[in-house]
C-alpha positions in Angstrom: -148.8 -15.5 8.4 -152.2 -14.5 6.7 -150.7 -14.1 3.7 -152.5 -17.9 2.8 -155.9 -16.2 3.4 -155.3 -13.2 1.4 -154.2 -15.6 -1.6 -157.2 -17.7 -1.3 -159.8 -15.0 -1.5 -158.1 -13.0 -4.2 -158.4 -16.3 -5.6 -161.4 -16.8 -5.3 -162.5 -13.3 -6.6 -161.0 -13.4 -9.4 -162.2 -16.6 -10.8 -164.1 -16.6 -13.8 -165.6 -19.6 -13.4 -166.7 -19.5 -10.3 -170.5 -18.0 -9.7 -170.5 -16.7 -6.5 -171.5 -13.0 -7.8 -174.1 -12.4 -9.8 -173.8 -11.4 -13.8 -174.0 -7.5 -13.1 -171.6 -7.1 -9.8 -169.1 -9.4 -11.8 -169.1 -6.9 -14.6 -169.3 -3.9 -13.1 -166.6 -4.4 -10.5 -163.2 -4.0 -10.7 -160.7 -7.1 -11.0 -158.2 -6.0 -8.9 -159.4 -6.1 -5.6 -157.4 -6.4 -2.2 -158.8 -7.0 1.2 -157.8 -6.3 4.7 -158.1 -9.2 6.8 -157.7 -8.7 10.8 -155.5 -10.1 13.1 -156.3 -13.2 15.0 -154.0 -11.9 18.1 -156.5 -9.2 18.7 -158.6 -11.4 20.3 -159.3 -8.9 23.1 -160.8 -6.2 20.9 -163.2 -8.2 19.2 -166.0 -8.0 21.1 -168.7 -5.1 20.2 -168.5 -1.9 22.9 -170.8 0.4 22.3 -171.2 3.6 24.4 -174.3 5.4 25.5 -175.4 6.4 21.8 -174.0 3.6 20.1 -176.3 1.6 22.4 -179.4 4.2 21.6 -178.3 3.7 18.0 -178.9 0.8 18.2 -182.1 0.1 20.0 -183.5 2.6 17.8 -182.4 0.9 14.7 -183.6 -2.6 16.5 -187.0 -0.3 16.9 -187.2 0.5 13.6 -186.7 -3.5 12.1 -189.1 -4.2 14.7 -191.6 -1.9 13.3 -191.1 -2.6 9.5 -191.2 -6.5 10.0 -194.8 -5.8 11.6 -196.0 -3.4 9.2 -195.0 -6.3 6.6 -196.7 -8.8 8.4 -200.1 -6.9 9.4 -199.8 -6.2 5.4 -199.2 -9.8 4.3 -202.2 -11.4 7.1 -204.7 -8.6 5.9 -203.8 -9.5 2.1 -204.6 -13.8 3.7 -207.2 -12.0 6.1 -209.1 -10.9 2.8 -208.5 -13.9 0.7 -209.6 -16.1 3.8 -213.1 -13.8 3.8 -213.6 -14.4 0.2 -213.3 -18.3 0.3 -215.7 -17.9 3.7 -218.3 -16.1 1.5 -217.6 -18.8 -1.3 -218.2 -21.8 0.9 -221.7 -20.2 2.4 -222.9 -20.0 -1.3 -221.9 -23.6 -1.7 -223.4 -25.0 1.6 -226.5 -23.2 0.7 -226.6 -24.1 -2.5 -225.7 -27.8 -1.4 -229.1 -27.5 1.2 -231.6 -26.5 -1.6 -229.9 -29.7 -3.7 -230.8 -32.0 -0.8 -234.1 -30.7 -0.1 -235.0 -31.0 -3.7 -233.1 -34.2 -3.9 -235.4 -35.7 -0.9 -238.5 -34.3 -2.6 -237.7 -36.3 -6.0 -236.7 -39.2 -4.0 -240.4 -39.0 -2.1 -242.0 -38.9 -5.5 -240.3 -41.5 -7.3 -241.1 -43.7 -4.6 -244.7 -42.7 -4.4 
């Protein structure tokens, strides 16, 4: 019965000329290869039960994503934190800058005209 599924992914393992693995895996894997592919009819048994430490297991391992992705982000906004601060600094040289122009600029302008 599943026998058409089996067939198809062998298939499509085996194919040289389809890319779907990179260079390396392609190379260093074996051809033959066989899967085990479940029965639809165990519908019943599909659903995930977990018992008291799978569920610990995994809220600790949900901690521990949790924990890494902020550490990654608190990383990547102090790397745009700092990169921000020096474009600040940047922009107060220019804006002074750009006041002593104008003063200087209105001073010429006064004289020319005088």
């Amino acid at each position: 019965m599943h026998r058409p599924i089996f067939k198809h992914l062998s298939a499509l393992r085996n194919a040289e000329n389809l890319e779907w693995t990179c260079e390396d895996c392609r190379k260093e894997s074996p051809h033959r290869k066989s899967f085990i592919i479940p029965e639809d009819d165990d519908d019943d048994t599909d659903g995930i039960q977990l018992g008291e430490s799978g569920s610990a297991a995994m809220s600790k391992l949900l901690r521990d994503i949790s924990l890494e992705v902020r550490k990654a982000v608190k990383m990547e906004l102090a790397s745009v934190n700092e990169s921000l601060s020096s474009w600040c600094i940047k922009m107060d040289t220019i804006n002074a800058t750009l006041e002593i122009l104008t003063e200087k600029l209105s001073r010429y302008t006064v004289l020319v005209t005088y």
